[in-house]
C-alpha positions as MATLAB code, in Angstrom:
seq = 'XXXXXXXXXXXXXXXXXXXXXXXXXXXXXXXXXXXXXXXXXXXXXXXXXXXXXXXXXXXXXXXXXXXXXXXXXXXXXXXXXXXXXXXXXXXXXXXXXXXXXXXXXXXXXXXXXXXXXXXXXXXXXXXXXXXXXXXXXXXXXXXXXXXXXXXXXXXXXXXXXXXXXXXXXXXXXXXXXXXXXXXXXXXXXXXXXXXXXXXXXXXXXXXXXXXXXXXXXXXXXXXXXXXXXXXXXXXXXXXXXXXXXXXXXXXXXXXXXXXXXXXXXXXXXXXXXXXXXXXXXXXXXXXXXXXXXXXXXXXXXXXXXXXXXXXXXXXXXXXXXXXXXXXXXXXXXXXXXXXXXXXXXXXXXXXXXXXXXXXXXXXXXXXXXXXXXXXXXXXXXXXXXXXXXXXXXXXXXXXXXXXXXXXXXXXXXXXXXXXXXXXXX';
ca = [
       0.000    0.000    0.000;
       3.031    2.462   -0.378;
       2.466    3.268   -3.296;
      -1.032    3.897   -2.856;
      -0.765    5.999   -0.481;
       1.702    8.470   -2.045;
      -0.989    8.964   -4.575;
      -3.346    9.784   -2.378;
      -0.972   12.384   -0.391;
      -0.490   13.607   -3.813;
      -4.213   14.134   -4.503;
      -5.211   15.516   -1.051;
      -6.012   12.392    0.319;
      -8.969   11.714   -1.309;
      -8.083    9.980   -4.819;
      -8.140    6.875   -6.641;
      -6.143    4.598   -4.453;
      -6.368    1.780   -6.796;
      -8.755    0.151   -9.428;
      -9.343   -3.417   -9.995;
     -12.436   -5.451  -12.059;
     -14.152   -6.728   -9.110;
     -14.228   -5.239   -5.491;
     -15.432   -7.778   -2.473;
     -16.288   -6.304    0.784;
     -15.964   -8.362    3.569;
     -13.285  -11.352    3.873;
     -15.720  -13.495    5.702;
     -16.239  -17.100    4.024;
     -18.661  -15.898    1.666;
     -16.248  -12.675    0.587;
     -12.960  -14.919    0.708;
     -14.399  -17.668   -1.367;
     -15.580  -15.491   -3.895;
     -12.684  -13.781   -4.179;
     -10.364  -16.980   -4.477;
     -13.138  -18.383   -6.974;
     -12.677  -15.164   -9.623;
      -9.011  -14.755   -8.864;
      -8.662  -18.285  -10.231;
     -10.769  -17.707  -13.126;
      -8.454  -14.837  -14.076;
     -10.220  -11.815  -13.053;
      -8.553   -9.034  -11.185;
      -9.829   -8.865   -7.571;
      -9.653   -6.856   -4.584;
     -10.674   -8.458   -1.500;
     -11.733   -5.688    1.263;
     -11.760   -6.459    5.068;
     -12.653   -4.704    8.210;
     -10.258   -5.871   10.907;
      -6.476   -6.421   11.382;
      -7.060  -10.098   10.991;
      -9.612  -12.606   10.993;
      -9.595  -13.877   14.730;
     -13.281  -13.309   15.865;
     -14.795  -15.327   18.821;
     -17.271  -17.496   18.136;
     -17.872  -17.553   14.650;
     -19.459  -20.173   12.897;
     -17.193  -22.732   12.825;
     -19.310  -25.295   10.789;
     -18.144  -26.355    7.867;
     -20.672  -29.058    5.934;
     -20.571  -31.832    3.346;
     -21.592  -28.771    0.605;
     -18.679  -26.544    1.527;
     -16.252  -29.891    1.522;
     -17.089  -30.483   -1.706;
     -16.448  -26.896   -2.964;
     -13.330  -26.700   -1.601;
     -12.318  -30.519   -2.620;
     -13.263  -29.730   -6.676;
     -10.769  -26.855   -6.375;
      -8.279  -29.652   -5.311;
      -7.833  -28.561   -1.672;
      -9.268  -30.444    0.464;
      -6.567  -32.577    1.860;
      -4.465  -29.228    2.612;
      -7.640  -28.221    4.853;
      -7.995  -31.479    6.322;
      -4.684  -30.549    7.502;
      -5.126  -28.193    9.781;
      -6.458  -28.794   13.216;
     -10.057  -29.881   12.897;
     -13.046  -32.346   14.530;
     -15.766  -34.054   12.613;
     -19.329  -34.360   14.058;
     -20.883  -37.293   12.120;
     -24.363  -37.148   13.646;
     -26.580  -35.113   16.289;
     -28.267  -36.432   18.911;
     -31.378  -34.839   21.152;
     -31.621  -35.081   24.697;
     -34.644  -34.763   26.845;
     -36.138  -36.484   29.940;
     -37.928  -38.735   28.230;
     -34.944  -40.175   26.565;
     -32.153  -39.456   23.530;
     -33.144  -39.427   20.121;
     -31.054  -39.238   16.851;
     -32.025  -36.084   14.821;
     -29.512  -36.416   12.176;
     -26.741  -39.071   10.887;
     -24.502  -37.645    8.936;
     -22.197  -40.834    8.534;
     -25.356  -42.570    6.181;
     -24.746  -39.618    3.439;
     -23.154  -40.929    0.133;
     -20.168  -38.411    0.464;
     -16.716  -37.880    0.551;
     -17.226  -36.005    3.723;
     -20.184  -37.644    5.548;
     -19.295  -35.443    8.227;
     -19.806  -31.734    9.675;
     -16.142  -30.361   10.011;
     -15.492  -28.805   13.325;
     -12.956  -25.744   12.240;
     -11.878  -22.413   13.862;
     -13.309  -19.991   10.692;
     -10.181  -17.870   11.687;
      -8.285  -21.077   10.134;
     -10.505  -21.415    7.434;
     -10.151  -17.687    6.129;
      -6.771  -18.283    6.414;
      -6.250  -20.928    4.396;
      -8.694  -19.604    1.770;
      -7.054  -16.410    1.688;
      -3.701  -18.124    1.174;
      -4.764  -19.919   -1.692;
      -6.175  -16.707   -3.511;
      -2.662  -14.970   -2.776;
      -1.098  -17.465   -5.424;
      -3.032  -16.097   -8.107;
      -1.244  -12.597   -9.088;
      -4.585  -10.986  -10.354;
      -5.374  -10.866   -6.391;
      -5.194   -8.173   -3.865;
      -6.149   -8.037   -0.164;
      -6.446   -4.980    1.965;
      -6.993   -5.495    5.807;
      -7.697   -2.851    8.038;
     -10.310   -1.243    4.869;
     -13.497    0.023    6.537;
     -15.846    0.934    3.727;
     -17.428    4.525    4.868;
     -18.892    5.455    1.297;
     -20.107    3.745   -2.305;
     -18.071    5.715   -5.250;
     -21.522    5.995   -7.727;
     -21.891    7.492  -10.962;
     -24.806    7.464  -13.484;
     -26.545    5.459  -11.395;
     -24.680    2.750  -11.174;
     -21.776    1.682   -8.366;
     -18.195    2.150   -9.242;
     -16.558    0.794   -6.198;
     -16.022    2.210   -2.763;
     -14.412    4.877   -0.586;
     -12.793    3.401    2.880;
     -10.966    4.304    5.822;
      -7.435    2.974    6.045;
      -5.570    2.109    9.434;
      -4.128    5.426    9.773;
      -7.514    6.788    9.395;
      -7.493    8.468    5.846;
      -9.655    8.120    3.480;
      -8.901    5.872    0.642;
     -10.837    4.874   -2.766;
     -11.171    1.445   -5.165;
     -12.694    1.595   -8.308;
     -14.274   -1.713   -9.502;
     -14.438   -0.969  -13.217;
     -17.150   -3.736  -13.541;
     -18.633   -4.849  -10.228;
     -18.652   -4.842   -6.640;
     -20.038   -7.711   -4.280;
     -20.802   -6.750   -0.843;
     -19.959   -9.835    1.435;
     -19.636   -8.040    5.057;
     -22.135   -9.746    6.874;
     -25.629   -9.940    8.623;
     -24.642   -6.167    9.501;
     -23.986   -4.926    5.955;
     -22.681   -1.136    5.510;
     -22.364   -2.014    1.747;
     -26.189   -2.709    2.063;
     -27.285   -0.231    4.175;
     -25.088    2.771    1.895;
     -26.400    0.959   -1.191;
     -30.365    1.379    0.308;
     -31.263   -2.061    0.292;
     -33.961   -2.966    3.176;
     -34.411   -6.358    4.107;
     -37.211   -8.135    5.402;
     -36.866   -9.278    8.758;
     -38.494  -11.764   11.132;
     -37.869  -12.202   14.595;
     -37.464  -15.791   15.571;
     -38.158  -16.300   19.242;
     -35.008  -17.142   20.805;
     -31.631  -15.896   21.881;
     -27.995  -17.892   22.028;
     -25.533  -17.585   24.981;
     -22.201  -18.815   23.778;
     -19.351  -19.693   25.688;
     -17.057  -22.533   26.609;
     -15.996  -25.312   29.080;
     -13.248  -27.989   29.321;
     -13.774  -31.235   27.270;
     -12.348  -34.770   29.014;
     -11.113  -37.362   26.763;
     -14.063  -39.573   28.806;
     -16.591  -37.303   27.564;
     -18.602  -38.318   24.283;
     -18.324  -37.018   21.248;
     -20.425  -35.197   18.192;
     -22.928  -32.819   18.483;
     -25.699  -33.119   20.936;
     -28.871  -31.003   22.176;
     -30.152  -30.886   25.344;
     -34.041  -29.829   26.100;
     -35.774  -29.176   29.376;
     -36.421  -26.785   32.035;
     -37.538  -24.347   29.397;
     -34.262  -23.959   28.000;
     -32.178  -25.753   24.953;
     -28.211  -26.300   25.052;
     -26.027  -27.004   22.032;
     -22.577  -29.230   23.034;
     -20.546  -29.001   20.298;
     -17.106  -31.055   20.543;
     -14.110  -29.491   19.886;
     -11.679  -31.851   20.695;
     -10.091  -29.507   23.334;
     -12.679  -28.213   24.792;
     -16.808  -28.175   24.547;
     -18.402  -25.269   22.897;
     -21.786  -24.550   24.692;
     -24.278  -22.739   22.780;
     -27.419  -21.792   25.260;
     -30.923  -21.026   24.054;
     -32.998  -18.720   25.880;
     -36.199  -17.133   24.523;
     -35.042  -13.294   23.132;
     -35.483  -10.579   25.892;
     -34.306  -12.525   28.541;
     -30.926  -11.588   28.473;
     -30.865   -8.632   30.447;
     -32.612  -10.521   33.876;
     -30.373  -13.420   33.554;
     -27.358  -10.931   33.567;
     -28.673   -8.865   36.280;
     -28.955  -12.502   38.149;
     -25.054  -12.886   37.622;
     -22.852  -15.169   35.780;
     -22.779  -17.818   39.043;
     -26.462  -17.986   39.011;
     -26.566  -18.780   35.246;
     -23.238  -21.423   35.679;
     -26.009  -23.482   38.434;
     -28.917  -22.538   35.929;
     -26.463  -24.667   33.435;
     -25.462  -27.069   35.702;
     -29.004  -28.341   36.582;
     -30.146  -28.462   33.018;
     -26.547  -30.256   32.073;
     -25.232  -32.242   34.895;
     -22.776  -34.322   33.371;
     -20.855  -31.115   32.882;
     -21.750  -29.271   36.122;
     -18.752  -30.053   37.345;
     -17.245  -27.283   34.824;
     -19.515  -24.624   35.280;
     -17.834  -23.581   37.638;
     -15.329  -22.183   34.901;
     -18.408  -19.236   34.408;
     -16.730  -16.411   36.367;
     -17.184  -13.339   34.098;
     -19.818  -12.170   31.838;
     -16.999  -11.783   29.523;
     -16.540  -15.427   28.979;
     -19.915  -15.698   27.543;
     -20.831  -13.789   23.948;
     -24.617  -12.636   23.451;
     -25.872  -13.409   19.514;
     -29.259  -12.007   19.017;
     -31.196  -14.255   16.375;
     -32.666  -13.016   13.099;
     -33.669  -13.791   10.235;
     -33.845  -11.646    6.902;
     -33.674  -11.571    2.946;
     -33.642   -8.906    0.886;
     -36.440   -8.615   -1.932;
     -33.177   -7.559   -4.143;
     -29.455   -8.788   -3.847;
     -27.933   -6.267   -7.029;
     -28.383   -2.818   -8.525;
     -26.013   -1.560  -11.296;
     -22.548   -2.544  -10.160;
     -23.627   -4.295   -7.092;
     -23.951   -7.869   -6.027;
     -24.942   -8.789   -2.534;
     -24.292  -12.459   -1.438;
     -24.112  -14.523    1.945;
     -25.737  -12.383    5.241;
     -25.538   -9.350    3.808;
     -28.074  -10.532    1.136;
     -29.772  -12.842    3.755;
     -29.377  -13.244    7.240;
     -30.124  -17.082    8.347;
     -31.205  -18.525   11.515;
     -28.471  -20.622   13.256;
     -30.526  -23.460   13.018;
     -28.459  -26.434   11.666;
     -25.435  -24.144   11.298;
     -25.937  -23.764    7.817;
     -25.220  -19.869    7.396;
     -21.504  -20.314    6.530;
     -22.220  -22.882    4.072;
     -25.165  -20.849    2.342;
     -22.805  -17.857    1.890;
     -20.240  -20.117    0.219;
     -23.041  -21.281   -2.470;
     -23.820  -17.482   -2.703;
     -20.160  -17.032   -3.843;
     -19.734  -20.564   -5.908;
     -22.828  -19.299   -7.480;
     -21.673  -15.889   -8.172;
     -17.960  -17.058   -9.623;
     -19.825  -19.430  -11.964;
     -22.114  -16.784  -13.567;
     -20.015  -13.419  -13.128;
     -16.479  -15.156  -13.787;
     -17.254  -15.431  -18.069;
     -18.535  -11.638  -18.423;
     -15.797  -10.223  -15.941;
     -13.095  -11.712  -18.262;
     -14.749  -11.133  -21.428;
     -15.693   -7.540  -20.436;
     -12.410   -6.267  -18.483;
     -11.019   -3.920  -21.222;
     -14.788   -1.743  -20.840;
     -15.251    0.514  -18.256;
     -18.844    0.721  -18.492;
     -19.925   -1.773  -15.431;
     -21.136   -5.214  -15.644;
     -24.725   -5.787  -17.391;
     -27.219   -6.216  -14.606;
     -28.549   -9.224  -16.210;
     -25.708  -11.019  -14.804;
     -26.567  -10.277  -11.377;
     -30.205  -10.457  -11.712;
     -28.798  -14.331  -12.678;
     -26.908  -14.768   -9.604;
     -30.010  -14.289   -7.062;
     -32.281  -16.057   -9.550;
     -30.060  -19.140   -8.993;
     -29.679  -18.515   -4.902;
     -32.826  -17.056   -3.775;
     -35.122  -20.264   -3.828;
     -32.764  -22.684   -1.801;
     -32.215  -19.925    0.226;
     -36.073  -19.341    0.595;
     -36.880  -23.227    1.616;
     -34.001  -23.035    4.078;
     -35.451  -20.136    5.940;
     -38.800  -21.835    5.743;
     -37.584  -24.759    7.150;
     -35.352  -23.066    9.510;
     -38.698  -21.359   11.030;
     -40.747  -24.281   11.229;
     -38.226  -25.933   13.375;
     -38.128  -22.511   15.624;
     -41.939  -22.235   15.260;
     -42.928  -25.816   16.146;
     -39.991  -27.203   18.331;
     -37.591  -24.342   19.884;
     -40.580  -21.950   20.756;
     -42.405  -24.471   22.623;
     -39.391  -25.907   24.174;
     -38.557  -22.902   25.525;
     -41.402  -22.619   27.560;
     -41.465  -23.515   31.179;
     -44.042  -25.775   30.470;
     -42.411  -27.251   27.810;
     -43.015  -31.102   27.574;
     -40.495  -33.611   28.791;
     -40.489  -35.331   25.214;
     -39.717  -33.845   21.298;
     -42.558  -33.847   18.769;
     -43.750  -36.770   17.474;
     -42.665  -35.739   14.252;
     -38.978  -36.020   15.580;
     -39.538  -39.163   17.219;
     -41.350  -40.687   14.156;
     -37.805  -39.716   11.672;
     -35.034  -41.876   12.682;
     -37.611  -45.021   11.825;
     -38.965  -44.006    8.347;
     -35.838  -45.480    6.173;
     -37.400  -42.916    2.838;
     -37.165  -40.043    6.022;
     -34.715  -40.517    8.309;
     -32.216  -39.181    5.945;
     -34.220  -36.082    4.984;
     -32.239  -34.272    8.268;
     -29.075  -35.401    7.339;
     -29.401  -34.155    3.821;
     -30.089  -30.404    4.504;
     -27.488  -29.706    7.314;
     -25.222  -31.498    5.164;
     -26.210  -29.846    1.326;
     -29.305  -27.400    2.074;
     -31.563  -27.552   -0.958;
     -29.638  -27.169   -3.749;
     -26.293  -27.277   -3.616;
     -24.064  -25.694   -6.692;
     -20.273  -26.708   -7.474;
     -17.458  -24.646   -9.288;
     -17.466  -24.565  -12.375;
     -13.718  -24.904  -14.553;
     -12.383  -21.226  -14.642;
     -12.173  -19.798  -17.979;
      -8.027  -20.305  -19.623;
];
């Protein structure tokens, strides 16, 4: 960025930085994917991100069958497999009236019949590392987009605030995708609205220490009006606790020790450990929504991943829809970006029209289905009342052979999953 900046002291600070064909926003795995999808088709990107790195606490750390197979076409997925990981083959429900099997995972005919248990800071990493071998790539860290650069109508790239806090600009001569996440700037400078529902719960995360006794996979616990998530992580167990939304701010005012024995009773196997809880600090608040906007593009602008929809974390599936988003987009965008590079006149809208026409209708059922399971299961669960048993619906799965897969199958693929396609020469 030396050089970049010298322009811009020569300008006044406020010049053309830099210019590249397509500007991401966001290096999240939606951004980063997209960007190592169209560096390797040969377009010249420019991959924008917020922060000094990409070490952020409890991010989804999912990564399903559907991303697996993405990243194994592109011939990497024994380098990923590398890297410290878990696999959680099947998820299990536990009430008091007994364990049930909501989802096996190890049935599915896949190379990876399996939910890979990954720290996204290592994931980003590695993705990001790939896309530096391709020369047509740039990253800038530290870039907080403040501003869209429009003209004619149309989006021409974007105007953000360096490290040093000066102003910088990009110009995307064809496109920009905004990939920054279920709190969008690119979508909320761009004046996209999206439609939002309010699912009726609330997730506590935090985490406690994981004995080589204890067993493995994924497992949900119901009762006493509350629902906890044990996710193993080899190390250690991370604990993802449901509460119904607006209940935060009493248990908090309770204190962290009264939560730890509110978690110990509902979880006794691990009670022992609660006794880790000793600062509110320890524990991260995510407030659940659920959104889609009625339009993901305008004239040189592509939303994809939260920013275009926010999912419920229901089956974990959020990383692995904003990697489709970005497969998606890199299949459709990749051909006109190369074929279009020497014009300065912005990418035809058509093309991005195409790229929500393909992603909007999985993304649709999975939201339905995502709010059925809140609607009939989670919101009754989480009342005190709540019965001791799951629906009989859940019960009646696991011995349907043409059903019992049906679970498996969409927090493994979703509804319709999409796969690179061979980059241009």
């Amino acid at each position: 960025m030396r050089g970049t900046s010298e322009v811009l002291r020569e300008v006044g600070g406020m010049g053309v930085a830099s210019s590249t064909t397509c500007c991401v926003v966001g290096g999240g795995p939606g951004g980063a994917v997209a960007a190592l999808l169209l560096a390797r088709a040969g377009v010249d990107v420019m991959l924008l991100e917020a922060h000094s790195d990409f070490d952020r606490e409890f991010r989804g750390d999912t990564i399903h069958p559907s991303t697996m197979e993405v990243i194994d076409a592109l011939g990497l997925s024994e380098r990923l497999l590398g890297l410290p990981h878990s696999k959680i083959r099947g998820m299990s429900l536990r009430t008091e009236g007994g364990t049930f099997t909501v989802a096996d995972l190890s049935r599915l005919k896949t190379k990876f019949p399996y939910i890979t248990m990954m720290p996204q800071t290592s994931f980003l990493e590695f993705v990001v590392g790939e896309a530096r071998r391709y020369p047509n790539f740039r990253l800038l860290m530290n870039a907080r987009v403040r501003e869209l650069v429009e003209e004619g109508g149309a989006v021409r790239g974007v105007r953000y605030e360096g490290q040093d806090g000066e102003r910088y600009e990009v110009r995307a001569t064809l496109t920009t995708i905004g990939a920054d996440g279920r709190g969008s700037r690119v979508r909320r400078l761009a004046g996209f609205e999206p439609e939002k529902t309010s699912p009726p719960m609330d997730v506590l995360w935090f985490k406690l220490p994981r004995r080589e006794e204890d067993p493995g996979g994924a497992v949900f616990r119901v009762g006493r009006g509350r629902i906890a998530i044990l996710l193993d992580r080899s190390e250690y167990w991370q604990v993802g606790y449901v509460i119904p939304k607006g209940t935060y701010p009493g248990l908090r005012s309770a204190g962290v020790e009264s939560f730890g024995r509110a978690f110990a009773g509902m979880v006794p196997e691990l009670a022992d450990r609660a006794e880790h809880l000793t600062d509110w600090r320890q524990v991260s608040f995510l407030s659940v929504e659920s959104s889609r906007c009625k339009k993901w593009y305008r004239p040189g602008l592509l939303l994809i991943g939260d920013a275009a929809h926010v999912m419920s974390p229901v089956g974990g599936v959020g990383i692995n829809y904003a990697v489709q988003d970005a497969v998606a987009a890199a299949n459709v965008l990749s051909g006109p970006l190369l074929e279009d590079r020497g014009r300065t006149a912005g990418l035809d809208v058509r093309h991005l029209a195409a790229v929500q026409r393909r992603r909007e209708l999985p993304t649709r059922l999975a939201q339905a289905f995502q709010a059925q399971i809140q609607r009939r299961f989670l919101a009754s669960a989480l009342r005190p009342d709540a019965p001791s048993a799951p629906p009989a619906f859940m019960r009646l799965l696991p011995r349907v052979p043409i059903l019992r897969d049906l679970p498996a199958r969409f927090f493994a693929f979703g509804v319709w999953p999409v796969r690179p396609e061979a980059p241009r020469p």
